[in-house]
C-alpha positions as CSV (number, residue, x, y, z in Angstrom):
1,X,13.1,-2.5,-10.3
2,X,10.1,0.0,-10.0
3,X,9.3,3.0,-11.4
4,X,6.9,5.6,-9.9
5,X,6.0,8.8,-11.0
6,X,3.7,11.3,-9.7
7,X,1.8,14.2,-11.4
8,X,-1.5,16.2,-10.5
9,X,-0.3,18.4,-8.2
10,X,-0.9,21.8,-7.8
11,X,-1.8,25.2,-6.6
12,X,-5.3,25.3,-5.2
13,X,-7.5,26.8,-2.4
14,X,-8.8,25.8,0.2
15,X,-11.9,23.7,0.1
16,X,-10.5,22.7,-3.3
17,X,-10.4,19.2,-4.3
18,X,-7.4,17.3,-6.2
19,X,-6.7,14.0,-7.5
20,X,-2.9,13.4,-7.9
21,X,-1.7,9.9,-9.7
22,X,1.3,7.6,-8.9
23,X,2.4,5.6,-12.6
24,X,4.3,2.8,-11.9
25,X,6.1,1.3,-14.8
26,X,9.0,-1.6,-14.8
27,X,8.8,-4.9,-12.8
28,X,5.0,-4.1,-11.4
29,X,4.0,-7.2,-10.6
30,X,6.5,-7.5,-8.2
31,X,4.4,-4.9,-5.8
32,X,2.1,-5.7,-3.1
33,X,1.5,-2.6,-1.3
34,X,1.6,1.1,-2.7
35,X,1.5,4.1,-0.1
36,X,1.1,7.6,-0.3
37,X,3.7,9.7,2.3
38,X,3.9,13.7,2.4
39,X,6.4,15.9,3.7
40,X,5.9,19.5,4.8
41,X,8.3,22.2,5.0
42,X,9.9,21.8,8.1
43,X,8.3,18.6,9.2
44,X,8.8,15.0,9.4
45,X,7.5,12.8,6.8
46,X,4.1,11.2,7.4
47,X,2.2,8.4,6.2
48,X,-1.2,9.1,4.2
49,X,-3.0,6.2,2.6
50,X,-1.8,2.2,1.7
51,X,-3.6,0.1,-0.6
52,X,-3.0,-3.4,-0.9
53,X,-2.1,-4.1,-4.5
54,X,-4.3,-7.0,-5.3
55,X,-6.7,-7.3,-2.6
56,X,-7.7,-3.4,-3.4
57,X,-7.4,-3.2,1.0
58,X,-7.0,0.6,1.9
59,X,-6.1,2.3,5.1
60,X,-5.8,5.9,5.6
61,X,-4.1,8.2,8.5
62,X,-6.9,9.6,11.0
63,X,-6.0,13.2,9.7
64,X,-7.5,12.6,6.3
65,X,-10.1,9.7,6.4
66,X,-13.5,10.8,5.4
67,X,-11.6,13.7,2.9
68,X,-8.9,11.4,1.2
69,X,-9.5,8.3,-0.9
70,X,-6.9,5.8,-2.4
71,X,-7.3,4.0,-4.9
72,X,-5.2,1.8,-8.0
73,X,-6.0,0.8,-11.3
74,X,-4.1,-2.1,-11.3
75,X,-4.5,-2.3,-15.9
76,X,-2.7,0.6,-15.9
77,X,-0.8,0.5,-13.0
78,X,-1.6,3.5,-11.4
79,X,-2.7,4.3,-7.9
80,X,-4.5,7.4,-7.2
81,X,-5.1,10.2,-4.2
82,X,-8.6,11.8,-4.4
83,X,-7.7,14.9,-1.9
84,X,-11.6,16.4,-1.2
85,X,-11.9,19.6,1.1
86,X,-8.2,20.6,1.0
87,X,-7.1,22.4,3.9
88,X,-3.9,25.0,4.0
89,X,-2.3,22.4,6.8
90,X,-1.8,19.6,4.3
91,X,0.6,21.4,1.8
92,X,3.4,19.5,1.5
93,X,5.4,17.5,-1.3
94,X,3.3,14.1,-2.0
95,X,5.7,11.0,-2.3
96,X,4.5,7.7,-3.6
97,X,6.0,4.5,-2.5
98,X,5.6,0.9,-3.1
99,X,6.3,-2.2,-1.3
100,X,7.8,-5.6,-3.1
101,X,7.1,-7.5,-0.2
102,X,4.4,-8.4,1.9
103,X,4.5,-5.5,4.4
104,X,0.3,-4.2,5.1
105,X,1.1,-4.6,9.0
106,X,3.6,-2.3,8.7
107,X,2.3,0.2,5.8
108,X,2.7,3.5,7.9
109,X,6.1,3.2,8.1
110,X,8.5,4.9,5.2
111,X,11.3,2.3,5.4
112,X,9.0,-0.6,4.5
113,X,8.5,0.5,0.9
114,X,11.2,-0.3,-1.5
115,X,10.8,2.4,-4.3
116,X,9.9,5.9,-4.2
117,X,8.8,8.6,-6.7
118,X,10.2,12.1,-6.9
119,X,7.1,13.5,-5.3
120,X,4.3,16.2,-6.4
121,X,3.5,19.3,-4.8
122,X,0.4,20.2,-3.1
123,X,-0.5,23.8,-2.4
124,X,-3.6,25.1,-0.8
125,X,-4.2,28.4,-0.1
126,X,-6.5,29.9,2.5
């Protein structure tokens, strides 16, 4: 089993930037891909970043490439969201997931990632 747990979220306005964190703990080096996925009220859930555990590969949806970054630091574990020039349109609840298999061709998807955290909220105010 994995454990993920997010923190760093928060209130901020727009034009803001925030980095919010993904700790996994447990049987780690089990995972091969960690994702990030948000939610907003009334919405469907939607992919945000991958990054392949050990290869440090990153892909990104097109609505936040060139503002969002990805990243791991695979000594502690931890895999990070960099969220630059915040918008109001991406509040939402950010979920972290990760993968125990081999699944980069299909990282967008939600119900290729085996463990989930209990997600963060992101505000941003106009």
């Amino acid at each position: 089993q994995v454990q993920l747990v997010e923190s760093g979220g928060g209130l901020v306005q727009a034009g803001d930037s925030l980095r919010v964190s993904c700790a996994a703990s447990g049987r780690t080096f089990s995972i091969y891909v960690m994702g990030w996925f948000r939610q907003a009220p009334g919405k469907d859930g939607e992919f945000v970043a991958a990054i392949h555990w050990s290869a440090g590969s990153t892909d990104y949806a097109d609505s936040v490439k060139g503002r969002f970054t990805i990243s791991r630091d695979n000594a502690k574990n931890t895999v990070y969201l960099q969220m630059n020039s915040l918008k109001p349109e991406v509040t939402a609840v950010y979920y972290c997931a990760a993968a125990r298999v081999p699944i980069w061709g299909t990282r967008y998807t939600a119900g290729s990632y085996n463990y989930w955290g209990q997600g963060t909220q992101v505000t941003v105010s106009s």
